[in-house]
C-alpha positions as a printed NumPy array, in Angstrom:
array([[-14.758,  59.138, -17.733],
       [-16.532,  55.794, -17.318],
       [-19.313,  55.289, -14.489],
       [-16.966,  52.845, -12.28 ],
       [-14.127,  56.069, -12.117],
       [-16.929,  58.26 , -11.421],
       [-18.077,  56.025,  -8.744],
       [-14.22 ,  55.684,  -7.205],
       [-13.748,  59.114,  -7.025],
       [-16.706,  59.736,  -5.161],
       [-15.915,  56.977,  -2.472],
       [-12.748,  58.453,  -2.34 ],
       [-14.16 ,  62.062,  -1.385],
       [-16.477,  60.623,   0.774],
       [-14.112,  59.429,   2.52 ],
       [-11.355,  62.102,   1.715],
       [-13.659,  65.326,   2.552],
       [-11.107,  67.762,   2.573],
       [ -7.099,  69.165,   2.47 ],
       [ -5.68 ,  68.133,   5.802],
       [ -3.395,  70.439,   5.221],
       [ -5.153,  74.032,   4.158],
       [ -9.167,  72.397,   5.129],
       [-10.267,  73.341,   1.34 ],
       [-13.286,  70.966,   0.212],
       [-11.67 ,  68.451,  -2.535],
       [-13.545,  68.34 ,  -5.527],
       [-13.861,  65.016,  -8.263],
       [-11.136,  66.687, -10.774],
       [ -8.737,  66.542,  -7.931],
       [ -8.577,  62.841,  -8.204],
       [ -6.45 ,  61.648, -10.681],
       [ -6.474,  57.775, -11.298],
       [ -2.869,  56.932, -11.612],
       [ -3.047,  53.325, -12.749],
       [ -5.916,  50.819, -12.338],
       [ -6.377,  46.965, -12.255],
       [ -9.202,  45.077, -11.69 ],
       [ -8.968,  44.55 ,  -7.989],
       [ -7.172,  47.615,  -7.21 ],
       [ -6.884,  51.368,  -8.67 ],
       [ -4.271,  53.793,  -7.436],
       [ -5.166,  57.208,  -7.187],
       [ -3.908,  60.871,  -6.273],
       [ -5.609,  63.418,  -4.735],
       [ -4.107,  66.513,  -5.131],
       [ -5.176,  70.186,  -3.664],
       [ -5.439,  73.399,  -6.009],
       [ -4.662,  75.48 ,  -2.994],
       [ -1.846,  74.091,  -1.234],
       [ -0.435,  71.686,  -3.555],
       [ -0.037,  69.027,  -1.109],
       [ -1.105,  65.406,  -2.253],
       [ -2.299,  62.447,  -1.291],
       [ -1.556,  58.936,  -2.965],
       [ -4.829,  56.671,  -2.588],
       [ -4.939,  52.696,  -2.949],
       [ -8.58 ,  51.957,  -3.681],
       [ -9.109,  47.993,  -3.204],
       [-11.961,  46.417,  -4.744],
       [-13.931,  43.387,  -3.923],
       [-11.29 ,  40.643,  -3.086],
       [ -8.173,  42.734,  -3.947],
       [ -5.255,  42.161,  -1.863],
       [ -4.8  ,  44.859,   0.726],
       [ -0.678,  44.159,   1.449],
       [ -0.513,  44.784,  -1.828],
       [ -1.864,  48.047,  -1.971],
       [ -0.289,  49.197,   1.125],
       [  3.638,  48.182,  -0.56 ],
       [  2.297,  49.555,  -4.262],
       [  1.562,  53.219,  -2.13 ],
       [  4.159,  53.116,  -0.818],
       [  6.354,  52.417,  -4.195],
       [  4.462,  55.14 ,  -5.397],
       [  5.15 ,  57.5  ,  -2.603],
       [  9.157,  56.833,  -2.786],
       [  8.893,  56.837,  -6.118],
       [  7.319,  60.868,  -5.959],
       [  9.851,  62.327,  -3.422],
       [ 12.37 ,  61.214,  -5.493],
       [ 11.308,  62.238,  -8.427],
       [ 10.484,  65.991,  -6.549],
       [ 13.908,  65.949,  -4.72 ],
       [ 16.007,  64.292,  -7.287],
       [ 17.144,  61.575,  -4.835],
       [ 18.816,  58.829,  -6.507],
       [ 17.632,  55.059,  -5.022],
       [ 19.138,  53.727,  -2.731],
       [ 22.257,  50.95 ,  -3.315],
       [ 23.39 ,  48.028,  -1.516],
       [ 26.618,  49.24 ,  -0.926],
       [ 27.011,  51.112,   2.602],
       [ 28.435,  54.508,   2.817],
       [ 31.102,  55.077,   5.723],
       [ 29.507,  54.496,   8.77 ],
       [ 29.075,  57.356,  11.623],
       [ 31.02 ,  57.539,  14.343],
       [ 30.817,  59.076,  17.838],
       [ 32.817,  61.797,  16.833],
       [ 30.449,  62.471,  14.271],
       [ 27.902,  62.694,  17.101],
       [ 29.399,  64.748,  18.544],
       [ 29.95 ,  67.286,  16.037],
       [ 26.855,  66.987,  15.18 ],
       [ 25.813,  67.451,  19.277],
       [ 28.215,  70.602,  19.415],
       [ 26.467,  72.059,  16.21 ],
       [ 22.969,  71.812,  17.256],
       [ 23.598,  73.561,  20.58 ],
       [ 24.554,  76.495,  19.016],
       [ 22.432,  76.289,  16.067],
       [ 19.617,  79.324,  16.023],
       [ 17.836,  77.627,  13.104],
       [ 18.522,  79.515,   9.947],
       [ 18.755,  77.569,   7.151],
       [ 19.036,  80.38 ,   4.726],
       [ 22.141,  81.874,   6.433],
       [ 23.639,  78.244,   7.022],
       [ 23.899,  77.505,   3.431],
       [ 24.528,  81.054,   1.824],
       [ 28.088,  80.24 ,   3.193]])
């Protein structure tokens, strides 16, 4: 690891102190650089506890920030479906909803007690 990753990894826990999800204390070899350019590094911090992560735009100097805000956010669509197996999206629209749908959907819900488990073991 050079000294400029070293020194991205520790702004990045600076500023990143800990999981917001379980409150463990990130460490550097939870930061994984993902890719990296010379005005802007993407990174991911991930937690050993949890598992939940974090993708991380780090913009140096005179690096555009629009740009990293659209490349994280690539990156995050990119993860969920990759963990989900979602396939992209296409241009071509699916049947649209209609207010019987709505309804249904209204009728459901009222009656619905919340388990998942049970609702798709049928």
């Amino acid at each position: 690891m050079d000294t400029s990753e070293k020194q991205i990894k520790r702004i990045v826990l600076d500023r990143m102190e800990r999981c917001s999800v379980c409150h463990r204390d990130f460490e550097p070899d939870d930061v994984h650089v993902l890719s990296r350019k010379s005005d802007m590094w993407m990174l991911m911090v991930s937690c050993s506890e949890c598992h939940s992560r974090n993708f991380v735009a780090a913009v140096i100097g005179d690096g555009d920030a629009e740009e990293a805000q659209l490349a994280l956010r690539r990156l995050g669509e990119e993860h969920v479906r990759s963990q989900f197996a979602i396939e992209p999206e296409t241009d071509e629209p699916g049947e649209p909803v209609t207010i019987d749908d709505l309804l249904d959907i209204h009728q459901f819900l009222e009656t619905f007690d919340g388990d998942f488990k049970a609702l798709f073991q049928g």
